[in-house]
N, C-alpha and C positions, 0 to 999 in steps of 0.2 A: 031599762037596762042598768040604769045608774042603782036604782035600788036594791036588784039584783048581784052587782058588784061588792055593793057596800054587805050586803048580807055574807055573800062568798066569804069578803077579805074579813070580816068578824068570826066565822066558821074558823078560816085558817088563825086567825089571831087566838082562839079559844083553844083550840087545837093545839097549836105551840102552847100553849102558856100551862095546860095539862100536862104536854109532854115532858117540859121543864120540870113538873111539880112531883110527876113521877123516878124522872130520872132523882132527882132531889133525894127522896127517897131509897130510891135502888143506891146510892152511894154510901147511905148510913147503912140501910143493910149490910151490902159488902163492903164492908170496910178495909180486908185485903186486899181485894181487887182494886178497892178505890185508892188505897197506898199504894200501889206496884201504881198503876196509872199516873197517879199524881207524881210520883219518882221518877219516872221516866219524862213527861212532861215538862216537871219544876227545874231540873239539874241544865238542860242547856238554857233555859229562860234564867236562868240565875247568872250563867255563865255570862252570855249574852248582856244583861241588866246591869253586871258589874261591870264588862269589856265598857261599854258607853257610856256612863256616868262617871267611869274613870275617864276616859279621853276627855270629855267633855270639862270636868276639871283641869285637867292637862292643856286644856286652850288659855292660855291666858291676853284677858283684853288687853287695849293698848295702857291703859291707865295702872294694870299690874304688874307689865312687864314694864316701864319706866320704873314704877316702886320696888321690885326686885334690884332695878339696876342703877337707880340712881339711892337707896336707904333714905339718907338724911338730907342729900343735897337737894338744890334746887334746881340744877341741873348740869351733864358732862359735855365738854367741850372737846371738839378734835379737830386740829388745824388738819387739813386735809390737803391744802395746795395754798399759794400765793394768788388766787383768781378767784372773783366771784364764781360761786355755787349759786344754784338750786337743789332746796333738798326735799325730801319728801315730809307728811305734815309731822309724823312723831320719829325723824331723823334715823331712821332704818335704812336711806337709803339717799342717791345725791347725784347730781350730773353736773356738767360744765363745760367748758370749752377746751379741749383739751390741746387742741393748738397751742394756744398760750400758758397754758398753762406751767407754772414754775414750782419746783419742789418745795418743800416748806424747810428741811432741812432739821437743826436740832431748836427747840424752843422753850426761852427761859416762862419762869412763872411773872418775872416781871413784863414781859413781852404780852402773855392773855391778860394780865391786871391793866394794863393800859387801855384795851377794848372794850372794857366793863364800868358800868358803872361806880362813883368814890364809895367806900366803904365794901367792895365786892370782897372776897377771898377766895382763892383757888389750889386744890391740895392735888401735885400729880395722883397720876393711876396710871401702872402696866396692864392691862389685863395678859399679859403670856411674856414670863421671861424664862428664861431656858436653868433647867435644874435638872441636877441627878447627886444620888447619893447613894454613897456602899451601904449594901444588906448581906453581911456576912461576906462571902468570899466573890460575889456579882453585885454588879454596876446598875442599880434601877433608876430609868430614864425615862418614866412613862409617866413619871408625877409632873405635872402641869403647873406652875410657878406663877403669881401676883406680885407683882410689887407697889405697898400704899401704906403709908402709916395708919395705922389703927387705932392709937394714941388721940389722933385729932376725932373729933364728934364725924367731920364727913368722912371718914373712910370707918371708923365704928361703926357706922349706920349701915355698911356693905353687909354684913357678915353678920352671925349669932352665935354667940361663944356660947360653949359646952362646958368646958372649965378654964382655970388658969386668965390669963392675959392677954394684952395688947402686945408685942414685940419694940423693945423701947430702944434698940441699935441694932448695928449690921449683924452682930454675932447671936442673933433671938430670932426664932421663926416660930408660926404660929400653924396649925394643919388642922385639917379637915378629919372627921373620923377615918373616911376612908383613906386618906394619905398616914394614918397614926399605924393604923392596920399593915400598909402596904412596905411602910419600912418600919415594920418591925420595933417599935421603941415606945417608951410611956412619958408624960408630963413629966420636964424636969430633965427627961435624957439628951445625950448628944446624939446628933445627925453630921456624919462627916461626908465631904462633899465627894462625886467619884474620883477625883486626881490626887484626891486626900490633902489638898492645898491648905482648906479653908475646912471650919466647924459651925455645929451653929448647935444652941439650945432650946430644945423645945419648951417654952413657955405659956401656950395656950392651944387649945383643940378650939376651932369656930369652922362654922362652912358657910357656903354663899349660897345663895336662897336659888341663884341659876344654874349652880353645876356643883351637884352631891358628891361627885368623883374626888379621888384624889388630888389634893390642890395645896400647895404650899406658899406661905403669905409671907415675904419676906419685906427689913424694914427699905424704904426708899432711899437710907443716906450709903453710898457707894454703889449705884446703881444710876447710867447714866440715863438722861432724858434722850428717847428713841422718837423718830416721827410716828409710832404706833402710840406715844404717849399722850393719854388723854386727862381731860382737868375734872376736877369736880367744882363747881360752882356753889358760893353760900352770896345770896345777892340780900342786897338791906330790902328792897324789895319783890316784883317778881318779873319774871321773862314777860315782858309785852313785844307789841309787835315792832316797835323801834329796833329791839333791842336785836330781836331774832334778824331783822335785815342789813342792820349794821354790821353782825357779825357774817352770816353769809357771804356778805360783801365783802370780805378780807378773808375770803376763803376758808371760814369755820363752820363746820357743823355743828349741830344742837340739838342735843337731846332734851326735852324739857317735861314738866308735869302737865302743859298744856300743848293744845297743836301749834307748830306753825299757821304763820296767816296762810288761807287756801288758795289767795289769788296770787301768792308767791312759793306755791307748791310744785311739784311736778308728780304726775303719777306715772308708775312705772311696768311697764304690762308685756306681757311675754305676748309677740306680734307673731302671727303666724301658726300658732297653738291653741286648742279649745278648752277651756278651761273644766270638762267634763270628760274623763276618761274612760269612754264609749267602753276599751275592748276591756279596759281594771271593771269597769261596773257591770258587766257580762259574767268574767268571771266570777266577779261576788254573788252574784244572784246565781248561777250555778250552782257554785260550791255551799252556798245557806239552801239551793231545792234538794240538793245532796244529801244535807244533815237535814233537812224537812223529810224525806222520802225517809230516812231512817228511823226518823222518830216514831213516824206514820205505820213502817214494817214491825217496831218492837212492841207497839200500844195495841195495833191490831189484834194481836191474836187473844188480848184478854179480852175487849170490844164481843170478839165470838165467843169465849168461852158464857162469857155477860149472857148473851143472846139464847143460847140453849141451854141454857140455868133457867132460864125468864119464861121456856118457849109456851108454856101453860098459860102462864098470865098474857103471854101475848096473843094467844089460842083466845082469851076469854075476851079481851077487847076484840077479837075480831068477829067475835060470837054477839057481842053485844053492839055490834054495827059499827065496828071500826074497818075501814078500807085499808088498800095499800099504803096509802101515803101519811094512812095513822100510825100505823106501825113503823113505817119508815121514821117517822118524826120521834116517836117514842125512842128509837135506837140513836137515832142523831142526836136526840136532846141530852145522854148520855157523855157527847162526843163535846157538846156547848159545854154541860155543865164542869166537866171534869178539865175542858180544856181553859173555859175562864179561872176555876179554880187553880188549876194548874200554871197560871198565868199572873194573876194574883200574890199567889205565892212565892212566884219565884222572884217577879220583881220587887218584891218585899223586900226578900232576903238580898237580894242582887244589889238593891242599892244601899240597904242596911250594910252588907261587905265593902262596897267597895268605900263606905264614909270611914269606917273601923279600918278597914287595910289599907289607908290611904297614906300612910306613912312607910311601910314596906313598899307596895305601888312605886310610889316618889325614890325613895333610896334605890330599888334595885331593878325596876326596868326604866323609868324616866328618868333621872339622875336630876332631877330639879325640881324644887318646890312646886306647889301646884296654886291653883288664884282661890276666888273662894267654894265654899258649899254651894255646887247647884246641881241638877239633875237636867236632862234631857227627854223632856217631855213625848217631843215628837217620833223619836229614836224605842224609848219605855212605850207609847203607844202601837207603835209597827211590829215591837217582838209581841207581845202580848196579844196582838191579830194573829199572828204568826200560830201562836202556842194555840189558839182557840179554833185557828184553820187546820192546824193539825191532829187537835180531839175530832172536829168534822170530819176528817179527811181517813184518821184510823177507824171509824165508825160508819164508812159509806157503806164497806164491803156488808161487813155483817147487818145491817140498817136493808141492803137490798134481800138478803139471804132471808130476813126474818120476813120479808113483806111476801114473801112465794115461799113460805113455809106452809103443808099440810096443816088445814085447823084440826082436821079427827084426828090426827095424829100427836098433836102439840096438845091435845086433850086428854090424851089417853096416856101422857109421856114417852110416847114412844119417839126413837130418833128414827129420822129420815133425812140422810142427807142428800142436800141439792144433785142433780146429774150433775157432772163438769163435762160441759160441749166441746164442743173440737173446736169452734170459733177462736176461744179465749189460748190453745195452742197455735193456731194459725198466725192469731195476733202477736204471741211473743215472740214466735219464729222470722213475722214482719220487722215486728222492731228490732230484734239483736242483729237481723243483716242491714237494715236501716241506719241501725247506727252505727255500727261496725263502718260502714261507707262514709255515714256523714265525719266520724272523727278521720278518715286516712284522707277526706278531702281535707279537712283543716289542719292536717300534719302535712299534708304538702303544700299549704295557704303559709302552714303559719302561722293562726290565728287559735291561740288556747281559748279562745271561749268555743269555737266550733268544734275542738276536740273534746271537749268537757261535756260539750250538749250529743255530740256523738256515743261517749261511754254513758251519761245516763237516761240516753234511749236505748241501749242496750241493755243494760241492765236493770231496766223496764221489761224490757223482752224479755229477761230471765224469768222476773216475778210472774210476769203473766204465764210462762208455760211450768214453773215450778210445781203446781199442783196435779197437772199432767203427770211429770215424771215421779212424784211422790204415788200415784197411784199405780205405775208401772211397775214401781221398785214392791209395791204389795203384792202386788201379784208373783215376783218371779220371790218372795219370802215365804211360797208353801213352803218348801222343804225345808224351813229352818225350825231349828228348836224352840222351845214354846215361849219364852219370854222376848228372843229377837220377831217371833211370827207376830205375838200380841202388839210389841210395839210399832211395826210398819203396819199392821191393820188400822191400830189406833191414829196411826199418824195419814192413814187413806182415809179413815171414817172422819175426821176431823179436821180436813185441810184446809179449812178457813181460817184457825188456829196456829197449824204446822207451817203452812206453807210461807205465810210474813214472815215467820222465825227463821227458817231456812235462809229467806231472800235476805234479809238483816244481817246473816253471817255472811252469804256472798257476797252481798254488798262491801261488806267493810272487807272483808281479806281481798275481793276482786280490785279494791283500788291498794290498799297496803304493796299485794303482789306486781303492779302493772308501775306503779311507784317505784317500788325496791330493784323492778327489773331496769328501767329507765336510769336509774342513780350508778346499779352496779355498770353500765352499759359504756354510762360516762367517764365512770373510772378506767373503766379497761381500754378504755379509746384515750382518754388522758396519759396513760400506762404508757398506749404501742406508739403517742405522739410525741413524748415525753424525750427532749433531749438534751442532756446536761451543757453549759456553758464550760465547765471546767470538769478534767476525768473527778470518777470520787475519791475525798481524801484532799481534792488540792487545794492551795491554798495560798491568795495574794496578799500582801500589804503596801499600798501605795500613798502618793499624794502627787496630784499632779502637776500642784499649786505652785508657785515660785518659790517658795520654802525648800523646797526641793524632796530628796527619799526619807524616811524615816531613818533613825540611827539604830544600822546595823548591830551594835552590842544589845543593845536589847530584845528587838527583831528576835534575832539569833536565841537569844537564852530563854526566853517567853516562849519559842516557837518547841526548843530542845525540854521545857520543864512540863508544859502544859499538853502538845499535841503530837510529842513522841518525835519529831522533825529531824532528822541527820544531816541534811544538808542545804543550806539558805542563800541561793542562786540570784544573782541580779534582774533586776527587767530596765530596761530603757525604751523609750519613745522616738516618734520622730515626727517633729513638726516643719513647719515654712519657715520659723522664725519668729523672736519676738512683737516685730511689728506685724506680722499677718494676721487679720482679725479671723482667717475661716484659712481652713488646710484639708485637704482632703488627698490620701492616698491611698489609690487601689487597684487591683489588677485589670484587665482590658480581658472581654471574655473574647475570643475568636470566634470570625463568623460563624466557622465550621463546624464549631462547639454552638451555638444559640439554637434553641431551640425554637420553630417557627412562630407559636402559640405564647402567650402572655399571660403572669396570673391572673386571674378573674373574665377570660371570654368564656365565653357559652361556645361550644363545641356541639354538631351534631353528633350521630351514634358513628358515624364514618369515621368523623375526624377524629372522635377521639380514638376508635380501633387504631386509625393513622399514627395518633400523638405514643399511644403505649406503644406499638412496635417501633418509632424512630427511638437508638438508642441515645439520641441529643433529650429524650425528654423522658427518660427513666425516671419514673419516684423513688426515692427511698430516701434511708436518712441522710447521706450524705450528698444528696442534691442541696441545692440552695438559691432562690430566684433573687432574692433582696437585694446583692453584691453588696454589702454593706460588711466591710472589712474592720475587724480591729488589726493596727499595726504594732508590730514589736520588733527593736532592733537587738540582735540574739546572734552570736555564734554556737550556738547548739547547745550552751549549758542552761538551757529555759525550756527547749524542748520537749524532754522527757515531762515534766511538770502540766507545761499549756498543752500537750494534747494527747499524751498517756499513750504514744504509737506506742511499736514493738522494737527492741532493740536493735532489732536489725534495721527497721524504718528509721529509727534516729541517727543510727550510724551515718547511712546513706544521705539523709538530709543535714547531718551534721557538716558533714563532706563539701555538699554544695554552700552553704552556708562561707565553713572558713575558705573558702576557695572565691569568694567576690557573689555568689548569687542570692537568689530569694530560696523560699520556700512556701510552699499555699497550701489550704486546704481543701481547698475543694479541686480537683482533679481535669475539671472544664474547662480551666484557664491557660491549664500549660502544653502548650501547638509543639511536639520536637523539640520537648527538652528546651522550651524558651517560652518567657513570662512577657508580656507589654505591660507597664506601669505609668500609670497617669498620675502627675502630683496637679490637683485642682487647688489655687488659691483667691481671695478673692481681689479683686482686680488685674489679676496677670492669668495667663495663658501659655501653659508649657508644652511638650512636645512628649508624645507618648516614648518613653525608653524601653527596648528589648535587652532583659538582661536574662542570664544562666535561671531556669526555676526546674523545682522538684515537688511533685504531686504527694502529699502525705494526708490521705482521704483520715479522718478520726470520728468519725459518725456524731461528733460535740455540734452543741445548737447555735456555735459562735464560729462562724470564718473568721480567719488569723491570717494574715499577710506576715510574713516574718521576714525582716530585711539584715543582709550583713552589713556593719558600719560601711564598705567601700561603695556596697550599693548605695547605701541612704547618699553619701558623701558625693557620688555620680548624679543622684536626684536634686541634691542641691536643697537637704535636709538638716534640719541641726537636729544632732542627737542627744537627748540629756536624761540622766537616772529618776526613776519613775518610784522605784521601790523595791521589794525582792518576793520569791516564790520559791513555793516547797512544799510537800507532798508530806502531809499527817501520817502518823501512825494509825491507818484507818480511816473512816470517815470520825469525825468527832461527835461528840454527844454534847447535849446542848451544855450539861456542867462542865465540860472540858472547854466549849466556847466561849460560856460565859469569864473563865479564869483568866482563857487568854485575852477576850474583850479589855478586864478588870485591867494584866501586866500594860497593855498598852496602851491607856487611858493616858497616858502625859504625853503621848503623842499625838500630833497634828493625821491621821492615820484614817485612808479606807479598810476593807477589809471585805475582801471576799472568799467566800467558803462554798465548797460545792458537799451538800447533803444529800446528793445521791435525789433517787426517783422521791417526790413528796409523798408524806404518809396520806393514804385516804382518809380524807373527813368526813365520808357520806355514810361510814358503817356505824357507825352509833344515831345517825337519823333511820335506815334501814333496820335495825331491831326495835326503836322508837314505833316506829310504824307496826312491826311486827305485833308487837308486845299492845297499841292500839285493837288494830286486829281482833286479836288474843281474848284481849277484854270484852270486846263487842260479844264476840263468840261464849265466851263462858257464859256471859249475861242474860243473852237469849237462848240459850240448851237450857240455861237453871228457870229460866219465867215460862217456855214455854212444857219442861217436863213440869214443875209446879201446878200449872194449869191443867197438864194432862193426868196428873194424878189427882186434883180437885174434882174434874171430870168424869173420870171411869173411879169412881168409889163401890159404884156399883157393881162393874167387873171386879172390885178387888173381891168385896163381899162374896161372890159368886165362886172364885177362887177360893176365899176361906172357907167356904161351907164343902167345898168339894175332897178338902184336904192338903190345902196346897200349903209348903213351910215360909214360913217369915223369910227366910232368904231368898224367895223368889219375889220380894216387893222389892227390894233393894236391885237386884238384877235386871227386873220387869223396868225400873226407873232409871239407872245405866242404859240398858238399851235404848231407852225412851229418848236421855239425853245424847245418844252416840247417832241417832237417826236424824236430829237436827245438826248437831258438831260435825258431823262427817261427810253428810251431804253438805251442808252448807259450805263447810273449808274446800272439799272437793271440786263445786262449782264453782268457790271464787277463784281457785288457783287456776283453774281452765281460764275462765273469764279474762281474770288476771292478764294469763301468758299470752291470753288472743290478742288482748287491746293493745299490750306492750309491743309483740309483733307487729300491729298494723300499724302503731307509731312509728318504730324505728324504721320501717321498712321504706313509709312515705317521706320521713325525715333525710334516709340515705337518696328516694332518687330524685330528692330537691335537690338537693346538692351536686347528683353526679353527671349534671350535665357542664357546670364549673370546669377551668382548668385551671391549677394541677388539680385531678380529683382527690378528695381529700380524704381520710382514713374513714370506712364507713363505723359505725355507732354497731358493733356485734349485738349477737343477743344472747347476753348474760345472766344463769339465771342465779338468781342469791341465794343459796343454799341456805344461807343463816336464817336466812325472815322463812322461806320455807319450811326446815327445820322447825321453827317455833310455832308457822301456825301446823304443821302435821302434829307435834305434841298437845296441840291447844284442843282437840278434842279427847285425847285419853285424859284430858285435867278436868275437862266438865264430864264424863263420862265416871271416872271418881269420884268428885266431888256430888254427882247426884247419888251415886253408890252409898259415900257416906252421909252423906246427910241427911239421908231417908230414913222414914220411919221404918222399921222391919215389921211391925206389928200389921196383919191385915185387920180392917176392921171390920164389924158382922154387925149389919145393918141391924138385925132383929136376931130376938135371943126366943126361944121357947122354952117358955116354963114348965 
């Protein structure tokens, strides 16, 4: 039996190695089919080959990232506390006793040179001191500030100049490309600071090897020593272990170019948490079987065209005693060879890009130098399985089709195509309710990998019954005219071809649409939840700090030049008192008013019937469960501003106001025209006061307690100016806030603006997708009508001999690509809308068994991604129009 095997596994080893040798072959023949193949293949394996050779640079050891961060020294120093440390071995991280522990406070350089050995030197380092400077008519505050002479060799060694200089005093700064870019200026210009105080000259462009971003280097002398301030270290010789414990021991960290010793280390480990994320790595492997099944739908249908181009020669090997699983191996070795080539190639190129784009890479998605050249072996070997499982895998279908092919017939050229069973519809109608189930179980889990493995076993299902319905749709195209009849016949007689094509466009628009439905869904529930803090247009300027309000002439003329403002209204506070460390005042809700239920119980279906008809537990906007008041002492000329009532509402509550009482917003508070207010401080205990209140509901996302001085003065409050408010000419634009930002820059100043409902961010991801989509779609209408006119040359010829005109190849090829494009967009936007519904719908009754129940997620459909993909097949249905040859050709001429 043993020699028996051995002979077997020799048969199959010959067998393969034959198959190889032919497919080999069949590649050089077709050479277009072998490009479109290997293009489809190469481009994600590239993509793919570059994503991870780049990260994989992007890791840097421990040994690079000290040499990014410490340049030229030998090592940085940060007093951290007054107490022995423990820190970790390359000083990333630190622990201690925090008991005792005692602030370190401010710390001279003479103070670290005492710790170190004779002959050591230490050169401060800020790594973040606070910077902004005018660009043009606004205030840029987003550039990230250094402070370290560059002058000396250790802080040189930080940075890599571009051009220019060191910065040799307070009035020289030196910037980063992107900081040169961001404010606007060139080598040699001034940068004036935002309060317009102070200037400085730009003298050198340099960046820091850890942060590409905008960064400005300014010199150390006027700049005081912070407890964030760290040293840089030049030692005569190097950090041994003496040294690293002596410093620990007075509460200094160390960064060094060697570890810490290990038995004076501590490791640092997130307790409680698995360091593998089960339900992140679920998804990943979903979303890579996702773009595998896609690769698999768009390779396939050349795979078949291969196979009945071939079906002769495959006729002759099985004439010449080839069995099934010869010819099966022959189609598969198609599927090897194109897909290691296909593999090959692309990680060629993939890591070839990402060595070359490794500096774009670094500047503009990682913001930080990278460590050195190396690749990812193990990562480069998994895509590359990947690409050669996927030649397999688009090569199965047509590999089975060719092994139960007619040999008389594949002899004689004739087509005969396979039956298609009812099984293979049964099966896809199992799996889209299949999955359909499994994702609304994992939309009401919770768990996106369950929902991801639900939609693509659903659209599995599709694939499998696709070629069902492509035969249906032949059937009911008798009555059409001749070029749409030829092409659904073509596309029934060929649906081993057609039908991957098909599933390739539902695929991609069925997830684009279920996407774009989800995103718009969110917004429009963000929309109806959406409740401004202040009406639109209005607008605060405070401080609450002991400095006290901003000065009003300014306020005032900034407010009247920049944001159209008429009139600039006080606001005051009301606190316990200087000595009360915690103050709290707010109203007392009445029994009467509470509503039974608490946010966050779980309610039956009873109780909640119960909770919607008590009207103590109404939703809308102007409910509110939190009680979390801001207070404001106001006689009614703050009113109109904080909560945008209706004149007659202000009147009224104006009323109660100068008359000694409160005023609330929320409506549940006030029992009979009276208010109970509790002043909570911390260690004293006061007694709730009922005083005069007026209910003035404002549908705003902020409850306001508004008190008159006589109340606050009965509460036993001090009252004191906060700042002032007033109402814009409109809502502002950001150039109108930026100006105003700019006037009030010399003040000590908050600033609050309300901008109205937030713009949606999701619609330029929502055409992103679309326009994805789109591409997919155009992609496989033009590969699979290509194929289909590669194929029927024979029908054209038969056509030309009959008399047919050059404008029916162009039409015949339109329609050809309108049968892929438009069933394909058609089925995903079903698909699409199905999956999108069985999300939200499971997503709504997770939630609504919660009290308060909470706005449910509509279903929204995007018109715009719609819109683009219902255009996206009249673009491939042109574009095959045009780009077709009009010429039919005539196979044979008679002389």
């Amino acid at each position: 039996m043993s020699a028996g095997r051995g002979g077997r596994l020799a048969r199959a080893t010959g067998s393969w190695w034959a198959a190889l040798r032919i497919a080999r072959r069949e590649a050089r023949r077709a050479r277009g089919r072998t490009a479109l193949v290997l293009a489809m293949i190469t481009l994600p394996v590239l993509v793919l080959s570059f994503t991870a050779v780049s990260w994989r640079m992007s890791e840097l050891t421990p040994a690079e990232r000290i040499e990014h961060q410490l340049g030229a020294a030998d090592a940085e120093l940060l007093w951290v506390q007054r107490h022995p440390i423990v820190q970790s071995a390359w000083g990333d991280a630190w622990h201690a006793d925090q008991e005792n522990a005692l602030p370190v406070g401010a710390v001279t350089a003479e103070q670290v040179t005492a710790l170190l050995p004779a002959g050591s030197r230490v050169v401060p380092l800020r790594r973040w001191v606070s910077f902004d400077a005018r660009v043009g008519e606004r205030v840029e505050d987003t550039i990230r500030g250094r402070a370290v002479d560059l002058t000396d060799p250790l802080g040189r060694g930080l940075v890599r100049f571009h051009s220019g200089r060191a910065p040799a005093g307070p009035d020289e700064i030196a910037v980063s490309p992107a900081a040169l870019r961001r404010l606007d200026v060139r080598l040699g210009g001034t940068v004036t600071s935002g309060d317009g105080v102070r200037s400085w000259r730009v003298v050198g462009v340099a960046e820091y090897p850890d942060d590409l971003g905008p960064v400005v280097t300014l010199h150390p002398t006027g700049i005081e020593t912070e407890p964030d301030t760290s040293w840089l270290l030049d030692l005569p010789g190097t950090v041994d272990d003496e040294l690293f414990r002596r410093l620990n021991a007075q509460g200094v960290l160390v960064n060094a170019r060697t570890p810490a010793p290990v038995s004076d280390t501590v490791t640092f480990a997130a307790d409680g948490f698995s360091s593998v994320d089960v339900e992140g790595m679920s998804v990943s492997v979903l979303v890579g079987g996702l773009g595998l099944l896609e690769v698999v739908l768009l390779v396939g249908p050349a795979f078949a065209v291969g196979v009945r181009r071939r079906r002769r020669e495959l006729a002759l090997v099985a004439v010449a005693g080839g069995d099934d699983a010869h010819l099966r191996r022959i189609v598969l070795a198609d599927g090897v060879v194109l897909g290691a080539l296909g593999a090959t190639v692309g990680v060629a190129l993939g890591v070839a890009a990402a060595f070359a784009g490794r500096p774009l890479v670094e500047q503009h998605l990682y913001g930080a130098r990278f460590g050195g050249y190396r690749c990812w072996p193990e990562a480069l070997a998994a895509i590359a399985a990947v690409a050669v499982l996927a030649g397999v895998l688009a090569a199965l279908a047509p590999a089975w089709t060719a092994s139960r092919q007619d040999v008389v017939a594949g002899l004689a050229g004739r087509r005969t195509p396979p039956a298609h069973r009812r099984h293979w519809l049964i099966a896809g109608v199992a799996l889209a309710v299949g999955g359909a189930a499994v994702a609304a179980f994992g939309a009401a889990r919770t768990a996106p990998a369950v929902i991801l493995a639900g939609i693509v076993l659903g659209e599995l299902g599709l694939v499998f019954a696709t070629p069902t319905l492509v035969g249906l749709l032949a059937r009911l195209g008798r009555s059409l005219p001749l070029a749409p009849r030829i092409a659904l016949r073509d596309a029934s007689r060929n649906r081993s071809s057609t039908a991957p094509a098909i599933s390739a466009v539902m695929a991609a628009v069925a997830g684009s649409v279920a996407i774009g439905v989800y995103l718009a869904s969110e917004e429009a529930r963000s929309a109806a939840t959406y409740r401004p803090a202040l009406p639109p247009g209005a607008v605060l300027v405070t401080n609450p700090g002991p400095d006290g309000p901003p000065a009003l002439p300014l306020v005032a003329e900034a407010a009247r030049t920049h944001l159209g403002a008429r009139t600039v209204v006080p606001l005051a506070a009301a606190d316990c008192g200087p000595d009360a460390e915690l103050c709290t005042v707010s109203p007392v809700l009445p029994a009467e008013h509470a509503c039974p239920w608490t946010p966050g119980d779980r309610l039956s279906p009873a109780q909640q019937r119960q909770a919607r008809a008590d009207s103590r537990c109404r939703t809308g906007p102007e409910d509110h469960f939190g009680g979390n008041f801001h207070v404001v002492v106001d006689d009614g000329r703050a009113l109109p501003v904080l909560t945008g009532a209706a004149p007659a509402d202000v009147a009224a509550a104006t009323a109660v106001l100068r008359a000694g009482g409160v005023v609330v917003t929320d409506p549940r508070y006030v029992l009979d025209g009276r208010v109970d207010v509790r002043v909570a401080g911390a260690g004293q205990a006061r007694p709730v006061t009922t005083v005069t209140g007026y209910p003035l509901p404002t549908g705003l996302g902020m409850d306001r307690l508004l008190l008159s001085r006589p109340t606050a003065e009965r509460l036993g409050l001090t009252v004191r100016p906060i700042g002032w408010a007033f109402t814009a000419d409109g809502v502002p634009d950001q150039d109108r806030q930026n100006r105003f930002v700019t006037a009030l820059r010399p003040l000590d100043a908050q600033l609050e603006i309300e901008r109205g409902d937030p713009a949606q961010a999701g619609r330029p991801l929502l055409l992103l997708l679309a326009a994805a989509a789109g591409l997919i779609t155009v992609g496989a209408a033009g590969i699979a009508t290509g194929l289909a006119a590669a194929e029927g040359r024979a029908d054209l010829s038969t056509l030309a001999a009959v008399g047919a005109s050059p404008g029916l190849r162009r039409l015949l090829s339109l329609c050809q690509a309108g049968v892929i494009a438009v069933l394909g967009c058609a089925l995903g936007i079903v698909a699409g809308l199905g999956s999108a519904l069985i999300i939200l719908t499971a997503v709504n009754r997770r939630y609504a068994s919660l009290w308060p129940v909470s706005v449910p997620y509509p279903m929204v459909i995007p018109w715009a991604t719609l819109a683009v993909l219902l255009v996206v097949p009249l673009v491939a249905m042109l574009g095959a129009g045009l780009f077709t040859r009009s010429r039919l050709p005539v196979e044979r001429r008679l002389d």
